[in-house]
C-alpha positions as CSV (number, residue, x, y, z in Angstrom):
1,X,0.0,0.0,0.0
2,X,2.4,2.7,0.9
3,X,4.4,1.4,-2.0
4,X,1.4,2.5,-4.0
5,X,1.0,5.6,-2.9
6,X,4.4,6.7,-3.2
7,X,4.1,5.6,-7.2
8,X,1.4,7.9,-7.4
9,X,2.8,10.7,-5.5
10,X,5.6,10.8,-7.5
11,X,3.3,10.2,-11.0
12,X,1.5,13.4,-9.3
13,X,4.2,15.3,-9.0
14,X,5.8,15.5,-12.4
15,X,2.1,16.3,-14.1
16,X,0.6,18.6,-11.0
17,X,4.3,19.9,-10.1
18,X,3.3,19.4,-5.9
19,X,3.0,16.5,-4.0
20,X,-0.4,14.8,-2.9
21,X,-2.4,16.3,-0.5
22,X,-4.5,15.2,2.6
23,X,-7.6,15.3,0.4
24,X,-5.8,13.4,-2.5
25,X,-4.4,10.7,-0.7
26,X,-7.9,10.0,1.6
27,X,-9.9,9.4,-2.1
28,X,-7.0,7.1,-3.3
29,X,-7.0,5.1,0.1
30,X,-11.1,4.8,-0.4
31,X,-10.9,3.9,-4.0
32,X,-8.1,0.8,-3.1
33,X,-10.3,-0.3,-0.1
34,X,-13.6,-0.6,-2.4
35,X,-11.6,-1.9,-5.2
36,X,-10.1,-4.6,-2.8
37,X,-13.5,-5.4,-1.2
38,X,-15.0,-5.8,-4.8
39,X,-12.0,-8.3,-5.7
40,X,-12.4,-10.3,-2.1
41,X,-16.1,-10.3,-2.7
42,X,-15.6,-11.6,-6.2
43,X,-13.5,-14.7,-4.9
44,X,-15.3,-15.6,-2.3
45,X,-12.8,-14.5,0.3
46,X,-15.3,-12.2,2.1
47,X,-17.6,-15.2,3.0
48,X,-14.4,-17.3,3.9
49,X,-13.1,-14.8,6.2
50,X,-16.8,-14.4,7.5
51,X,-16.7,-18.0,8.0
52,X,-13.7,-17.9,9.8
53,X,-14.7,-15.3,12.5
54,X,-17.9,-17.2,13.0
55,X,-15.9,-20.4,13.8
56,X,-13.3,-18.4,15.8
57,X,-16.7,-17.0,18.0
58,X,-18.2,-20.2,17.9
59,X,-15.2,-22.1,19.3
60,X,-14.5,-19.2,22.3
61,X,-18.1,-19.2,23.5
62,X,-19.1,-22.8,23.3
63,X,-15.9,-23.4,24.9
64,X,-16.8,-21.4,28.0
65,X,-20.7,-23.3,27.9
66,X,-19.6,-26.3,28.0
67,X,-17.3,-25.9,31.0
68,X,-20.5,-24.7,32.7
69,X,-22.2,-27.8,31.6
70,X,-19.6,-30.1,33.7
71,X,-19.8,-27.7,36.7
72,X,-23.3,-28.1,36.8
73,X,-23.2,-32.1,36.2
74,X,-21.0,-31.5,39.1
75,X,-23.1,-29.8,41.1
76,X,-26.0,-32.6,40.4
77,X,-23.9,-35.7,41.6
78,X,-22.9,-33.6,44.6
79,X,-26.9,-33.2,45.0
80,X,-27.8,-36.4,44.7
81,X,-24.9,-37.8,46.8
82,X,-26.9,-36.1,50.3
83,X,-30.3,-37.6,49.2
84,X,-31.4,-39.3,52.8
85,X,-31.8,-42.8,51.1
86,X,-33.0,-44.2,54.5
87,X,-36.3,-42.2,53.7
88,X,-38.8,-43.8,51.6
89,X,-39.7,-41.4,48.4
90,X,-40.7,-41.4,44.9
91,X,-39.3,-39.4,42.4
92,X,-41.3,-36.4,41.1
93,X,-42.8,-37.3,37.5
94,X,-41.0,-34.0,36.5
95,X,-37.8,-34.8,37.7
96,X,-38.0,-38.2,35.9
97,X,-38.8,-36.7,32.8
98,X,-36.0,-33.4,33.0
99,X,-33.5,-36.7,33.7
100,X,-34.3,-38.3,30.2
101,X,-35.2,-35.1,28.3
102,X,-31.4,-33.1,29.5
103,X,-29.0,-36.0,28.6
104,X,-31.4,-36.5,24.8
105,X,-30.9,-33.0,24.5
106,X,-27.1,-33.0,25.3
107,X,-26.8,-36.0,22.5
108,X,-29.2,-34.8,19.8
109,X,-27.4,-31.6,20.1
110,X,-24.1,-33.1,19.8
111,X,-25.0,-35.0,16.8
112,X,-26.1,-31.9,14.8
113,X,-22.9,-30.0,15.6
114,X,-21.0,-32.8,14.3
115,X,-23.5,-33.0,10.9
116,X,-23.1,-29.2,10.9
117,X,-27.2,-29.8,11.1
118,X,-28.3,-26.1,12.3
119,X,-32.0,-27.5,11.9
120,X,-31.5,-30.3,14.0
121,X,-29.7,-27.5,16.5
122,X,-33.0,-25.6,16.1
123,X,-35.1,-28.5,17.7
124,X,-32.8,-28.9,20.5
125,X,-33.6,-25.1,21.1
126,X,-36.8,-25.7,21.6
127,X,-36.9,-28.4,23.7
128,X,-35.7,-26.0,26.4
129,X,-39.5,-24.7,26.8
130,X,-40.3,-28.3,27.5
131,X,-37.5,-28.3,30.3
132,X,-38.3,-25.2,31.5
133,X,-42.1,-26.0,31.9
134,X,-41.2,-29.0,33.7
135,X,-38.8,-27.3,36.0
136,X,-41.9,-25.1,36.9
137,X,-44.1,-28.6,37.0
138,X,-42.1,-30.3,39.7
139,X,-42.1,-26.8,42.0
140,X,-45.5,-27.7,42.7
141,X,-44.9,-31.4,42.6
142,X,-42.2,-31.2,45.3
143,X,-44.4,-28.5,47.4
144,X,-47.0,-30.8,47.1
145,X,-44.9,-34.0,48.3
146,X,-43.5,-31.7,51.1
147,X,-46.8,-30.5,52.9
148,X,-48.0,-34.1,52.6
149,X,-45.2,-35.9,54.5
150,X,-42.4,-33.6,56.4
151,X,-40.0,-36.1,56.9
152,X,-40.0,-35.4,52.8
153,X,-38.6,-32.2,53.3
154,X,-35.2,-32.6,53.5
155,X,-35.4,-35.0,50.6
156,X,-38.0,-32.5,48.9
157,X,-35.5,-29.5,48.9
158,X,-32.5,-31.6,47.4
159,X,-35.2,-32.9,44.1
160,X,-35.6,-29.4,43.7
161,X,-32.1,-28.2,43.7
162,X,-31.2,-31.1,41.4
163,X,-34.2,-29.4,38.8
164,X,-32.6,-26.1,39.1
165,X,-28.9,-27.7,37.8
166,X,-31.1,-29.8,35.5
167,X,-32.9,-26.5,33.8
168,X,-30.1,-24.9,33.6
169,X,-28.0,-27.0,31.7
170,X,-31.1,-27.1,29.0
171,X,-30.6,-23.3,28.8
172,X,-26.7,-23.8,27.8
173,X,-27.5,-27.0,25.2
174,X,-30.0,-24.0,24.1
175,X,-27.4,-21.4,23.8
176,X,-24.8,-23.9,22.2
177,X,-28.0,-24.8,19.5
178,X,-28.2,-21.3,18.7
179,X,-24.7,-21.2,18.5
180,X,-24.4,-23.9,15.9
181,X,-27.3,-22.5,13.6
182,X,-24.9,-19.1,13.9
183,X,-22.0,-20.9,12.8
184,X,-23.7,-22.5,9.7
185,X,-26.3,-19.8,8.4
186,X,-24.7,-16.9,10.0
187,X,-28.4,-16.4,11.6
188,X,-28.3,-14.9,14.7
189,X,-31.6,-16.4,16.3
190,X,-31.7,-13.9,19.2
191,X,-31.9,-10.8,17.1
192,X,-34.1,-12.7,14.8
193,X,-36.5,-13.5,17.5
194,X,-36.8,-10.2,19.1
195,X,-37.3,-8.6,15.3
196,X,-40.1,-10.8,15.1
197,X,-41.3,-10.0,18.3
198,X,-41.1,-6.0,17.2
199,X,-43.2,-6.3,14.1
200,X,-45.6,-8.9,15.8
201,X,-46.2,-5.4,18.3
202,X,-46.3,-2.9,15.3
């Protein structure tokens, strides 16, 4: 680039008898950068390097998701290891139900980032209003099982924390789903959903 300019400088100088100006060189900088977009456009190199970024994006943030995934796995076994066994209870049909929808989730969303499968991510999305309604299901369930037997209340509290860990990996398998439909239509679905929640109001 400077190489460039200095060509022209000189080429301006022996017909214009003065070197280039502020002015001069700002229009030769803006022709090379729209001439250099139009060539990188015309190769495909815009959409590779656009590809690239996404990747780059995907990689740091799913990185950082799936971390919190394990701490909260963590968190459940911890959970479940001070269950009071020596207490008869059932589980809460909620609870049974997060515990076989979460892990589907966490595989069905596994095998669409491998296929690069952005419509298989966008089920896994929403399955998360599934888990989320069923996190809000067994609240009542495990109020209901604590105001019938006490000595359930010990046991009552831990079913509930081990829902909250349980919801709340959902909402990260949700993110990373997003994440992968980003990565292969450069669709952001969180901007798209809140555009179509602004011309569903106007």
């Amino acid at each position: 680039m400077h190489a460039f300019n200095e060509r022209v400088d000189h080429a301006w100088q022996r017909h214009r008898g003065e070197p280039l100006g502020p002015r001069q060189r700002f229009v030769l900088a803006l022709v090379l950068l729209v001439l250099c977009m139009f060539l990188a456009s015309a190769v495909g190199l815009v959409d590779l390097i656009g590809s690239g970024y996404r990747l780059l994006a995907f990689i740091l943030k799913v990185n950082s998701d799936v971390e919190r995934v394990a701490d909260h796995a963590s968190g459940i076994a911890k959970v479940a290891g001070k269950l009071d066994l020596s207490v008869p209870f059932r589980w809460p049909t909620a609870l049974q139900e997060m515990g076989q929808r979460v892990p589907a989730m966490c595989h069905a969303l596994l095998r669409a980032m491998l296929d690069e499968d952005a419509a298989g991510a966008a089920r896994v999305a929403v399955e998360d209003d599934t888990i989320d309604a069923l996190d809000k299901r067994l609240f009542v369930e495990v109020e209901e099982l604590m105001k019938r037997d006490p000595a359930s209340i010990h046991n009552g509290l831990l079913m509930y924390r081990l829902s909250r860990e349980l919801e709340r990996v959902g909402d990260l398998m949700k993110n990373i789903a997003e994440d992968v439909i980003y990565l292969n239509t450069g669709t952001i679905v969180r901007h798209e959903a809140k555009r179509a929640l602004r011309q569903g109001k106007a």
